[in-house]
Backbone bond lengths (Angstrom), bond angles and torsions (degrees), N, CA, C in turn:
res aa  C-N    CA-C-N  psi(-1)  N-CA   C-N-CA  omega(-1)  CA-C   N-CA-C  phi
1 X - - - 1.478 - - 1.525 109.35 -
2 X 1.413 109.36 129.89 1.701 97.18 171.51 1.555 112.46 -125.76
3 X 1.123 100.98 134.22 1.081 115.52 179.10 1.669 125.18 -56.96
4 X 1.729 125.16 129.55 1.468 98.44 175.40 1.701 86.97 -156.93
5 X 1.507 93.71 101.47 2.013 92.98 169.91 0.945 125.15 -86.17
6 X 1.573 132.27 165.57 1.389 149.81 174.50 2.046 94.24 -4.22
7 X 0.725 121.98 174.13 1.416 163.31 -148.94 1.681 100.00 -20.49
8 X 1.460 99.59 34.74 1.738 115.21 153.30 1.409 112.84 -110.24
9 X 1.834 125.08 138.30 1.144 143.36 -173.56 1.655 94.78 -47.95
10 X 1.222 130.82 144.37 1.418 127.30 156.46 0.900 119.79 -102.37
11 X 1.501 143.37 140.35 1.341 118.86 -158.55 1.280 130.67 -103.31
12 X 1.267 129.12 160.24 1.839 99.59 -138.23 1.874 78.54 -138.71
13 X 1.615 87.35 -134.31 1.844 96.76 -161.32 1.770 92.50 -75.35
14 X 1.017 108.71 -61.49 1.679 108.06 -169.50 1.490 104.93 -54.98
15 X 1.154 136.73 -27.59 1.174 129.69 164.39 1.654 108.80 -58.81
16 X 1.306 134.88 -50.26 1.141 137.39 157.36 1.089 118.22 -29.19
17 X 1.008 117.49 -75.88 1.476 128.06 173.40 1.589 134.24 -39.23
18 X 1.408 101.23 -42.20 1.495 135.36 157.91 1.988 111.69 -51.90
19 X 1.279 94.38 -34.33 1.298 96.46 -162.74 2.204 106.01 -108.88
20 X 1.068 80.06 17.51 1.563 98.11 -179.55 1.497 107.41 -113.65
21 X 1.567 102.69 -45.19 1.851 93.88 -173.82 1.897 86.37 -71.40
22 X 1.580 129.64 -30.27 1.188 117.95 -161.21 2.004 105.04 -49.43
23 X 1.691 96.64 -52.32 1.588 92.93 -174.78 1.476 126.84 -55.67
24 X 1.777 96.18 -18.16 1.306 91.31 176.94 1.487 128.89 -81.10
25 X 1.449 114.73 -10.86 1.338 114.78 -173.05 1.646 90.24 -91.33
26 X 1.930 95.24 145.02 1.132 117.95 174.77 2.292 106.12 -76.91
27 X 1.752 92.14 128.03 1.234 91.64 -171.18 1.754 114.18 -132.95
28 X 1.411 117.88 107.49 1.341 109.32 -156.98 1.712 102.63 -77.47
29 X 1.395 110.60 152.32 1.450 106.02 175.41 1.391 116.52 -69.44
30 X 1.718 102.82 128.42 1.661 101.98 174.19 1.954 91.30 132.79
31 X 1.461 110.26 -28.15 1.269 119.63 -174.00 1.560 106.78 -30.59
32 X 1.151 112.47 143.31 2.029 111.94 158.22 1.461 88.52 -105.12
33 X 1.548 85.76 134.06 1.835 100.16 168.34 1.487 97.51 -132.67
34 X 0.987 135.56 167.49 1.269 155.59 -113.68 2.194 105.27 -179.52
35 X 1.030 95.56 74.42 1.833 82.63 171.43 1.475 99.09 -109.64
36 X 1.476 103.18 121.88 1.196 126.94 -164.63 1.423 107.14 -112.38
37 X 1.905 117.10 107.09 1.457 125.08 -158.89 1.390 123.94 76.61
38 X 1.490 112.26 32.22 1.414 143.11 138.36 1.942 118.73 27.57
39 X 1.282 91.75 -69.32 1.527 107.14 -163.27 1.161 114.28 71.39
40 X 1.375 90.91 -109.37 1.913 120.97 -175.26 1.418 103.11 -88.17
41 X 1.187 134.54 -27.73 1.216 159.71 172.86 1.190 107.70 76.41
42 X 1.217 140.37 57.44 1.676 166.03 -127.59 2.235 78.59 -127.68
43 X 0.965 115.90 -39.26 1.770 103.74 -168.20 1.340 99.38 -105.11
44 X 1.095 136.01 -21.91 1.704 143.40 157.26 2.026 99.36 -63.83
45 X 1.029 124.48 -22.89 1.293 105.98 -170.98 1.821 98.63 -98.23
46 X 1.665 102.26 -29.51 1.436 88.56 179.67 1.410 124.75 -86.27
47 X 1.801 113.15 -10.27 1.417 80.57 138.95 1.287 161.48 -116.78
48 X 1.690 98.53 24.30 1.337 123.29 177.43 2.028 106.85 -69.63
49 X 1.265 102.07 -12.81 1.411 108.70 164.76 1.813 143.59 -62.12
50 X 1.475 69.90 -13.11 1.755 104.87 -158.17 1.318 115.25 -126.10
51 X 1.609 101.62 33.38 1.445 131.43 -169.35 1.685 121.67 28.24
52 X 1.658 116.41 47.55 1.386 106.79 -169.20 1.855 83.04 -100.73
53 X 0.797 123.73 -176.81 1.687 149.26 165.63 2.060 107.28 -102.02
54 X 1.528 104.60 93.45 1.434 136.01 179.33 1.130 116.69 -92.82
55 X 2.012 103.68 124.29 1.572 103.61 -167.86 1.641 67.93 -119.32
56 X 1.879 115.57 157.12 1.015 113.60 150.20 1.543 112.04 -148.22
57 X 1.050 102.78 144.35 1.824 131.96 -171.27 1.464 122.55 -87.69
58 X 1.066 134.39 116.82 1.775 129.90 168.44 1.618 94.35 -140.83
59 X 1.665 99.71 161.39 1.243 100.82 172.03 1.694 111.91 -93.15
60 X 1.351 103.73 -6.10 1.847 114.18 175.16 1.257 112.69 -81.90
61 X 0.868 112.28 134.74 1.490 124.37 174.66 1.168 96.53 -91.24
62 X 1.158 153.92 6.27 1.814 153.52 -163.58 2.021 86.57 -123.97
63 X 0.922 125.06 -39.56 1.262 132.55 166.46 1.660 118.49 -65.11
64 X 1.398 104.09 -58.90 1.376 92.80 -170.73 1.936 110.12 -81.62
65 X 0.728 115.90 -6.25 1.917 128.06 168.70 1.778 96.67 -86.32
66 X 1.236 118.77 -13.09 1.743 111.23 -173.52 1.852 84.30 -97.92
67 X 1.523 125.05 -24.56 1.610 125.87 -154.93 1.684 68.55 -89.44
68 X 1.126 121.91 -96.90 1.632 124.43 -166.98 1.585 114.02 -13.34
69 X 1.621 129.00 -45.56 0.927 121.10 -154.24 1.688 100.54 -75.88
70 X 1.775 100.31 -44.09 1.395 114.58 -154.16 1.736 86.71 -68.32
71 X 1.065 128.58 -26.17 1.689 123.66 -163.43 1.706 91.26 -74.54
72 X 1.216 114.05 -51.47 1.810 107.17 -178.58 1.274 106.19 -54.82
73 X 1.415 127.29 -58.27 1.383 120.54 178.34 1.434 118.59 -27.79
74 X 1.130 114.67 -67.08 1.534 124.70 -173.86 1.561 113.51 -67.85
75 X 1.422 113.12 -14.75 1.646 126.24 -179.99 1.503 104.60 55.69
76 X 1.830 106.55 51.19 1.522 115.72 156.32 1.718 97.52 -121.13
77 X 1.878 84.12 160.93 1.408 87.73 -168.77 1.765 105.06 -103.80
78 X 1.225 125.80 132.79 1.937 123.21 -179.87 1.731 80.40 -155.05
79 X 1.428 72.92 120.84 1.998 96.26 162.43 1.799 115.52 -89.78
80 X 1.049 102.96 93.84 1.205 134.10 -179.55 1.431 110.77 -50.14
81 X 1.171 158.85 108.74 1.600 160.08 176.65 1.564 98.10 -118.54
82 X 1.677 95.93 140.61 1.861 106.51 161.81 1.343 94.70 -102.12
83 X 1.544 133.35 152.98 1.125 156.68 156.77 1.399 129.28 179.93
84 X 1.138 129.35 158.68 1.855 117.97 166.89 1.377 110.41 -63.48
85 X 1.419 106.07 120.53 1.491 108.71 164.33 1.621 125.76 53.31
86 X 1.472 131.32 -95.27 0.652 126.30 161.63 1.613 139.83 -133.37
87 X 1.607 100.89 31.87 1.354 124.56 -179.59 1.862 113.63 -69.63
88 X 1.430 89.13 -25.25 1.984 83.12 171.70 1.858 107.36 -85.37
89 X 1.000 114.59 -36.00 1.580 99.49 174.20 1.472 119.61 -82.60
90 X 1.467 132.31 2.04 1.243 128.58 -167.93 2.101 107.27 -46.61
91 X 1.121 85.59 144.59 1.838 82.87 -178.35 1.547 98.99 90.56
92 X 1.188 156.22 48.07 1.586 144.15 -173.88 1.305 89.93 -175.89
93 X 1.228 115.47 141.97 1.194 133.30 156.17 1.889 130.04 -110.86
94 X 1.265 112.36 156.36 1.937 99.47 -171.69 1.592 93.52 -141.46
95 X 1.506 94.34 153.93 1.534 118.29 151.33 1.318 118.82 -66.66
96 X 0.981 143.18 -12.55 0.878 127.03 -177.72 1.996 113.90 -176.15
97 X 1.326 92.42 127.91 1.775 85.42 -167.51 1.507 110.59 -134.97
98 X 1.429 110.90 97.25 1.468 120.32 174.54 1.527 116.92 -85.78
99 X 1.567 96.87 132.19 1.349 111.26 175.25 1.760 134.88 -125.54
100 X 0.726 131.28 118.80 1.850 122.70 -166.89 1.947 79.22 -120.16
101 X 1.424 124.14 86.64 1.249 132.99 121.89 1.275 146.96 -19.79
102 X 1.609 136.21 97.62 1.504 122.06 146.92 1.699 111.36 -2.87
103 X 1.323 121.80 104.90 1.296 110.66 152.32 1.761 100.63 -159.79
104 X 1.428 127.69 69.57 0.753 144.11 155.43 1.570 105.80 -92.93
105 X 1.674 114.09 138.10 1.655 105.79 -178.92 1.514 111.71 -96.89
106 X 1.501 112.72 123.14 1.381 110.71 -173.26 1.776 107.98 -107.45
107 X 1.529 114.59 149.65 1.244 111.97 169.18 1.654 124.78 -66.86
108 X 1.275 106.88 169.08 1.698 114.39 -165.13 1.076 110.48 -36.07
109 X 1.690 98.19 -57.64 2.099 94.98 -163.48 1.706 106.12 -55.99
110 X 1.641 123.12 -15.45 1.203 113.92 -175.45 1.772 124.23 -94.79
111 X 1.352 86.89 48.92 2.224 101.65 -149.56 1.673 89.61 -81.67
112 X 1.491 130.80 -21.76 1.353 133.56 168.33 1.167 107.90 -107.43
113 X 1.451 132.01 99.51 1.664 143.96 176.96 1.809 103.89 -66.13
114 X 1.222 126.98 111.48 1.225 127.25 -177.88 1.709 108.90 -112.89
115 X 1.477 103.76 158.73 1.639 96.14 172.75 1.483 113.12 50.78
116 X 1.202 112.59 -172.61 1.078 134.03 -168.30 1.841 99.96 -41.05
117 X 1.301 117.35 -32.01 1.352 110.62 -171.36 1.896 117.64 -79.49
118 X 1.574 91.40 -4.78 1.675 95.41 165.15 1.802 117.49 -50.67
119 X 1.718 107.71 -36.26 1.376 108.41 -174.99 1.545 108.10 -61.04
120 X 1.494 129.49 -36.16 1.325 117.82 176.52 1.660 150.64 -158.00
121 X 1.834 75.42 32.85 1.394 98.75 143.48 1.462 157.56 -78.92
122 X 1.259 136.34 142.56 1.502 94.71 -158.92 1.783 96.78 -163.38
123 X 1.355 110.42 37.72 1.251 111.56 -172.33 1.423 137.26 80.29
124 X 1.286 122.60 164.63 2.008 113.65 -176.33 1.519 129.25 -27.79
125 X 1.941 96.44 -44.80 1.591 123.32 -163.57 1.582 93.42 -108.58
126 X 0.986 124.40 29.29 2.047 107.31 -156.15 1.027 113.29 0.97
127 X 1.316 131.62 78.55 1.352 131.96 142.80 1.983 120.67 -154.00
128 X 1.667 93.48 52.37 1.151 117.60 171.38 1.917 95.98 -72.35
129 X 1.494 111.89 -55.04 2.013 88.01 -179.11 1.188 110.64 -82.43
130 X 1.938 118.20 -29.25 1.437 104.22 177.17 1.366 146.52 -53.09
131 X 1.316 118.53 -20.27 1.434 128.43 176.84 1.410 96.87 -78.87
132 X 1.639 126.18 -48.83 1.259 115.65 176.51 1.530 124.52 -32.60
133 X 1.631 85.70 -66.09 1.681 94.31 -165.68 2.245 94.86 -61.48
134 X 0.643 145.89 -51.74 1.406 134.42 154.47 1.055 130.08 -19.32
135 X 1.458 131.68 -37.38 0.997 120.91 169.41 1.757 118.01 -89.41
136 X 1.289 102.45 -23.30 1.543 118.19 179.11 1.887 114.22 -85.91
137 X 1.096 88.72 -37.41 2.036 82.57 -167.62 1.134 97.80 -65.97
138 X 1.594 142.24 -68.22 1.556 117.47 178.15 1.139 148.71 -5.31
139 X 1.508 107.13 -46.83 1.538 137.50 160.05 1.353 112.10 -21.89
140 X 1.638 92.25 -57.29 1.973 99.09 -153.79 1.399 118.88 -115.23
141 X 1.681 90.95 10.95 1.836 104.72 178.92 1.852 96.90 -82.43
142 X 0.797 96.33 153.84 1.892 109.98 -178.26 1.671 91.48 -108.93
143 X 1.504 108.33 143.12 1.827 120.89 166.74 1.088 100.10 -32.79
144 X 1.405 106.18 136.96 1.663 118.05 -157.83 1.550 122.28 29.64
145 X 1.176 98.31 62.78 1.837 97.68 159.66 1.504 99.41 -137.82
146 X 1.361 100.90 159.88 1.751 127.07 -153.08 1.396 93.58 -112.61
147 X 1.176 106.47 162.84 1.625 131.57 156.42 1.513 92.44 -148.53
148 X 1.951 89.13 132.03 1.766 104.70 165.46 1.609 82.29 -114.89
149 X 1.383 88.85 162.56 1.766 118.72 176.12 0.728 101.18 -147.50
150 X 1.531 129.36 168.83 1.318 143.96 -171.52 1.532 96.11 -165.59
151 X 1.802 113.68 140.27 1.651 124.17 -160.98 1.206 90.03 -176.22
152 X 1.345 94.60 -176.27 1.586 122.42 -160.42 1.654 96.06 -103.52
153 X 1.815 111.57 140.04 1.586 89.49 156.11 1.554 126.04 -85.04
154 X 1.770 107.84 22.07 1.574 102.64 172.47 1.410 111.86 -90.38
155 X 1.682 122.87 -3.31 0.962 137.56 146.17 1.510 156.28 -73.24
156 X 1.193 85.69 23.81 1.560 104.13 -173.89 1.127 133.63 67.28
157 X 1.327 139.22 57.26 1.648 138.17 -155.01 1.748 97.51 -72.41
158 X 1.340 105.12 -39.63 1.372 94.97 -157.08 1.795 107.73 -97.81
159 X 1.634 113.34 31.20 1.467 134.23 143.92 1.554 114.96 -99.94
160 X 1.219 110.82 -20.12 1.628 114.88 -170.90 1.601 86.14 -75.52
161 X 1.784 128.75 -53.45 1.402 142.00 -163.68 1.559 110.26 -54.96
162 X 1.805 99.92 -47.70 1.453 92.93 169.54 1.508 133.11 -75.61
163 X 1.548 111.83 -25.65 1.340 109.60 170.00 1.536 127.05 -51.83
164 X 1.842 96.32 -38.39 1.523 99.49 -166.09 1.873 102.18 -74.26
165 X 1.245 101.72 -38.89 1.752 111.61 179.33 1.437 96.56 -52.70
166 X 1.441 125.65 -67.10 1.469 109.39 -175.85 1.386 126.27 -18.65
167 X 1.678 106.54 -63.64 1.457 138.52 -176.60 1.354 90.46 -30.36
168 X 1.523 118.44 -46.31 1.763 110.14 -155.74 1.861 91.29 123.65
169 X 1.136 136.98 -10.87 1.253 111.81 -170.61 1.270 115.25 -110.21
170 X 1.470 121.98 169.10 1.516 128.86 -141.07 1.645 75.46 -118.81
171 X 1.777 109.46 111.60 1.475 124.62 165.61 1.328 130.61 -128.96
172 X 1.265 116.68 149.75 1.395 106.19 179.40 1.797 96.52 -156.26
173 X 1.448 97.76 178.05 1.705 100.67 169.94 1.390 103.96 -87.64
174 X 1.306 134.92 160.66 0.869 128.73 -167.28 1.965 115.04 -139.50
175 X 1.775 92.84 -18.86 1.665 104.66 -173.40 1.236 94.03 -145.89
176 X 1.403 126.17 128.71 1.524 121.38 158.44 1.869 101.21 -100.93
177 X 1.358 119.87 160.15 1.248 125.69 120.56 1.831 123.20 -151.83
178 X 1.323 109.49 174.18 1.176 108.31 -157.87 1.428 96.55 -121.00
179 X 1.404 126.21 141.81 1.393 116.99 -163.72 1.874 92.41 -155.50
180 X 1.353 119.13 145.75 1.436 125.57 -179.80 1.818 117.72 -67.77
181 X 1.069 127.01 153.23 1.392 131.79 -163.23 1.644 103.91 -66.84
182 X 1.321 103.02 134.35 1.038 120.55 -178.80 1.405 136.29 -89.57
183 X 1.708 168.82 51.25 1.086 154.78 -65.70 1.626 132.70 -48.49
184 X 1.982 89.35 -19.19 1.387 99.25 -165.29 1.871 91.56 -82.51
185 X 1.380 129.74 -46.79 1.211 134.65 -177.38 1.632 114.01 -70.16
186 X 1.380 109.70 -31.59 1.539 102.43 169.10 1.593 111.62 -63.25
187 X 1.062 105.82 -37.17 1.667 111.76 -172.76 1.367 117.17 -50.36
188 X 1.710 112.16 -40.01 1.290 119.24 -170.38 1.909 97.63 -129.71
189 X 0.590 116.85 68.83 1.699 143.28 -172.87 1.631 90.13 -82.27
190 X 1.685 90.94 -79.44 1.441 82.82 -152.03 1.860 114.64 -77.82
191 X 1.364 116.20 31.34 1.274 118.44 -171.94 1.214 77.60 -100.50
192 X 1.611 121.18 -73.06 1.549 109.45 -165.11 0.971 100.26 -26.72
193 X 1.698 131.15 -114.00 1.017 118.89 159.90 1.577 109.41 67.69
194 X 1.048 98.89 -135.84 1.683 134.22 153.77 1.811 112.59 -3.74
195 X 1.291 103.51 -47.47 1.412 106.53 -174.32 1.814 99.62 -113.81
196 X 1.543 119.03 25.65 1.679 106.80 137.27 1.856 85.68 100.77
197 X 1.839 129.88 -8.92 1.381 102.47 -137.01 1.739 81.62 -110.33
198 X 1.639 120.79 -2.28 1.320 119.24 165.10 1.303 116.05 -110.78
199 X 0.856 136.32 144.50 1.727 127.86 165.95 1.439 110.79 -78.59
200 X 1.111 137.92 159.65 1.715 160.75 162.97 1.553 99.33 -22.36
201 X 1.126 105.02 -60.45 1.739 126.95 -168.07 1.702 111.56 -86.16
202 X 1.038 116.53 -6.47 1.445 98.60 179.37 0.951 102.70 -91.46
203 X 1.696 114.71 161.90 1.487 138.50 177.15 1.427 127.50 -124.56
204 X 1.606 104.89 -33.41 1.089 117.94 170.64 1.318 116.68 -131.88
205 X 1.240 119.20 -173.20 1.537 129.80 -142.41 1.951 105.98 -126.48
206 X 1.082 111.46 112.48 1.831 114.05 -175.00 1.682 118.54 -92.26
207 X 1.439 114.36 84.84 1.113 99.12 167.05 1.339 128.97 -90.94
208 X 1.991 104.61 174.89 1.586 100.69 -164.39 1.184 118.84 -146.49
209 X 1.113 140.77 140.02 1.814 145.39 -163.37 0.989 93.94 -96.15
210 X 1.208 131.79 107.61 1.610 136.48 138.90 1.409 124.92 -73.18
211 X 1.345 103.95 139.83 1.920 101.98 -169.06 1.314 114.33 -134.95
212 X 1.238 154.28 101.88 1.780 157.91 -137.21 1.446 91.31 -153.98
213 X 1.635 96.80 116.45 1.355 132.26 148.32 1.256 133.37 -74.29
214 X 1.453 129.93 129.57 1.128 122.21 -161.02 2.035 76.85 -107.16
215 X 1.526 104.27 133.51 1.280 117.09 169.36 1.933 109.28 -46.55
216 X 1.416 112.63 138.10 1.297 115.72 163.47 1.743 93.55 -69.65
């Protein structure tokens, strides 16, 4: 059972999804992985299962004490850090660095994501953290180490693809699924809409696993 109270992400389909390309990547024991924006830390525990060595990151402190607790529960060990993004590991490098990102697109008045809405807000285009983490995760991947992500396709997957290729790394999508609107996207439906980022005809919502290799 894991625990996840009031104003921690719960983990939903993209977390699923997230946690599917995870089984699929081959992961030797001893790995450093890196889940970067933690929550509940439900993807820090699965792969602390799989004997790698798990650091995990949130900027909540109500999150990262919910990642600590749920890791004792299960009697795995992930060193839990609060910071932005990736200012607590600077200097370290990982095998492997999973991320499920803010990248829901929010309107103007919502240009500072507060509370609970830090998990998935993320600006006009949602990709106020994604370009970040793009320009930054490369950094701290070691020859042959991966980053999976998981986003919205109202977020641009195939700008997230070119950023990471720029970097030098070998990316692609790797998992789609398509799942019905969720309260935060019903809410603001008809803005998308309006600003070009839904079409007339859609109903539901396409997310997508992105996966970038850092060349051996």
């Amino acid at each position: 059972m894991t625990l996840v109270p009031p104003g921690v992400y719960t983990p939903q389909e993209d977390t699923a999804l997230l946690a599917g390309a995870l089984c699929d990547e081959p992961l030797p024991p001893g790995a450093e992985v890196l889940d970067m924006g933690t929550g509940s830390g439900v993807l820090a525990l699965a792969a602390a299962r799989r004997g790698t060595r798990v650091t995990a990151v949130d900027v909540s402190w109500r999150a990262v004490c919910t990642a600590r607790i749920n890791a004792r529960m299960a009697g795995l060990r992930v060193r839990a850090r609060r910071g932005n993004l990736f200012t607590p590991v600077r200097g370290r490098s990982f095998d492997l660095i999973l991320t499920n990102p803010p990248y829901v697109p929010a309107p103007a008045f919502r240009r500072t994501p507060r509370r609970a809405c830090r998990a998935w807000d993320a600006g006009r285009d949602g990709r106020l953290v994604l370009d970040r983490i793009c320009r930054e995760a490369p950094g701290l991947l070691r020859p042959g180490g991966v980053l999976l992500l998981v986003q919205s396709a109202l977020s641009g997957p195939e700008e997230t693809l070119g950023h990471l290729r720029a970097a030098g790394l070998k990316a692609s999508v790797t998992l789609r699924r398509r799942i019905a609107f969720g309260p935060v996207l019903r809410s603001r439906e008809d803005w998308l809409r309006e600003w070009g980022l839904l079409s007339a005809a859609e109903n539901s919502e396409e997310l997508v696993v992105v996966r970038a290799e850092v060349p051996r």
